[in-house]
C-alpha positions in Angstrom: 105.5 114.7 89.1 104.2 110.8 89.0 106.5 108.0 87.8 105.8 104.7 86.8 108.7 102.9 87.6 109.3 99.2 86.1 111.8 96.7 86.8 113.0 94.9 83.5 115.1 92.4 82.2 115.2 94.8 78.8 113.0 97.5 77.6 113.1 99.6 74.2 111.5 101.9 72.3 110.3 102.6 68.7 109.2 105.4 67.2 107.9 105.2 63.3 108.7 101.1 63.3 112.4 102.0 64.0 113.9 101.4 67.4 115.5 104.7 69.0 116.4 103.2 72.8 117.2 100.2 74.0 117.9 98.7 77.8 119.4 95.8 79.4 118.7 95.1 82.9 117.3 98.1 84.9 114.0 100.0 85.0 111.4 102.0 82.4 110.6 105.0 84.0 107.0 106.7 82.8 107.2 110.0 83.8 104.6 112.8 83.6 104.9 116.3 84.4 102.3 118.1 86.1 101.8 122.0 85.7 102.5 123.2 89.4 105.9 120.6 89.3 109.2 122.5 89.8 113.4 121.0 90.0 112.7 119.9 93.1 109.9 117.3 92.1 112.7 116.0 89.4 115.4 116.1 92.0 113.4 114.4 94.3 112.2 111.6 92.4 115.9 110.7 90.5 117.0 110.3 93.8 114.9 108.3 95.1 114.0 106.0 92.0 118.2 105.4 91.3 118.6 104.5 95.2 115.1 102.8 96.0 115.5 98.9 96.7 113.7 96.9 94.4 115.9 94.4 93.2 117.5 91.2 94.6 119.9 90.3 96.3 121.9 86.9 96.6 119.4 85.5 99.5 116.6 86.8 97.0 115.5 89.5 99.0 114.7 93.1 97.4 117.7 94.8 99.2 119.8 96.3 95.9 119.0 99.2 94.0 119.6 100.5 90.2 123.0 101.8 91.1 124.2 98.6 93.6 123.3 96.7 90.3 124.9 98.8 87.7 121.7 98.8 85.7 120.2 101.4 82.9 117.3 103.3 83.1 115.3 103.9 80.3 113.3 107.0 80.5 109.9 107.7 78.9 107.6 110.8 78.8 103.6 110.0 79.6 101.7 112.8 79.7 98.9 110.1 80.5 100.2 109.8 84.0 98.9 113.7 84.9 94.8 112.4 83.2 92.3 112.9 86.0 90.0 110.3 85.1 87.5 111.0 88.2 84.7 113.1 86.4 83.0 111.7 83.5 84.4 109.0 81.2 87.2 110.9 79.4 90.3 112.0 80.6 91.2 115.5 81.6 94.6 116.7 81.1 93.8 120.3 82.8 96.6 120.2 85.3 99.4 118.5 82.4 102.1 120.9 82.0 103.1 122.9 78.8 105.1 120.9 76.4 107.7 123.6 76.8 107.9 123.2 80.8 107.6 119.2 81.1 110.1 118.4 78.3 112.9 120.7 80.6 112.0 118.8 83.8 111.7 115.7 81.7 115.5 116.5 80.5 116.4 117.7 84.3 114.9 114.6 85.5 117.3 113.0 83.3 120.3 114.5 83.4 119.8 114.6 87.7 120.1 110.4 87.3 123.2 110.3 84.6 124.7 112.8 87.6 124.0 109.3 89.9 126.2 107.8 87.3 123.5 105.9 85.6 123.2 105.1 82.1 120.4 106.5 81.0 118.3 106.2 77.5 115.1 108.0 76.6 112.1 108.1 74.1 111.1 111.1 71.9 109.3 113.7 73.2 105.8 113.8 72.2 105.8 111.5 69.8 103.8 108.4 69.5 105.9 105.7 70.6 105.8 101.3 71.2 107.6 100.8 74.4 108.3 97.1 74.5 109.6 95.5 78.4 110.2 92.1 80.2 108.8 93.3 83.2 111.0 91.3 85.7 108.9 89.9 88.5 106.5 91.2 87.8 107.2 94.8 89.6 106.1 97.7 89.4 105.8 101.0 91.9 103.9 104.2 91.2 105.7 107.4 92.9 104.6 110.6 93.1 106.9 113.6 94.2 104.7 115.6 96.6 
């Protein structure tokens, strides 16, 4: 399971020219499933993304996390992330999960942070979506669960 993990003044998302989710301060999670990902990968990475260090503290140092700020996460599904780009020039999406398998560990993934007491918010599930962020910093990790 990778994650693209964003920290943002506000982030939102529209679907169809309508907006469906919306964020204050916190981080845009792109998630993508691969097909040999399990609980564990979704476990792992909530954890670690609600209690990972990236924003600052009074002496401006990166020392707080998502919950010692009491931010929202706002959670997006990218199948994208899973593309293997290394042969030709087109994207293979071989080792992407089912959409039946990565929308559950999408919603685990989910519902393992709102356990962390987070507020989370989410796009739409295979749909074509405009994520719109103020990308505070800029910064910006990738994470991968294995």
């Amino acid at each position: 399971m990778k994650a693209v993990i964003q920290r943002v003044k506000e982030s939102d998302v529209k679907v169809d020219g309508e907006m469906i989710s919306k964020i204050s301060e916190g981080l845009l999670v792109l998630l993508g499933v691969d097909d040999c990902d399990v609980e564990k990968d979704a476990d792992y990475l909530a954890e670690k993304i609600v209690n990972l260090r990236i924003f600052e503290d009074a002496n401006g140092k990166m020392n707080l996390s998502l919950k010692d700020i009491s931010g929202d996460m706002l959670v997006v599904s990218q199948f994208t992330l899973i593309g293997d780009c290394k042969k030709g020039r087109r994207p293979s999406f071989a080792h992407a999960a089912k959409p039946e398998k990565a929308d559950s560990l999408y919603q685990h993934f989910m519902e393992k942070v709102k356990e962390q007491k987070i507020t989370v918010d989410s796009g739409k599930f295979r749909a074509m979506m405009d994520v719109s962020l103020i990308n505070h910093g800029p910064v910006t990790f990738i994470l991968d669960s294995r």
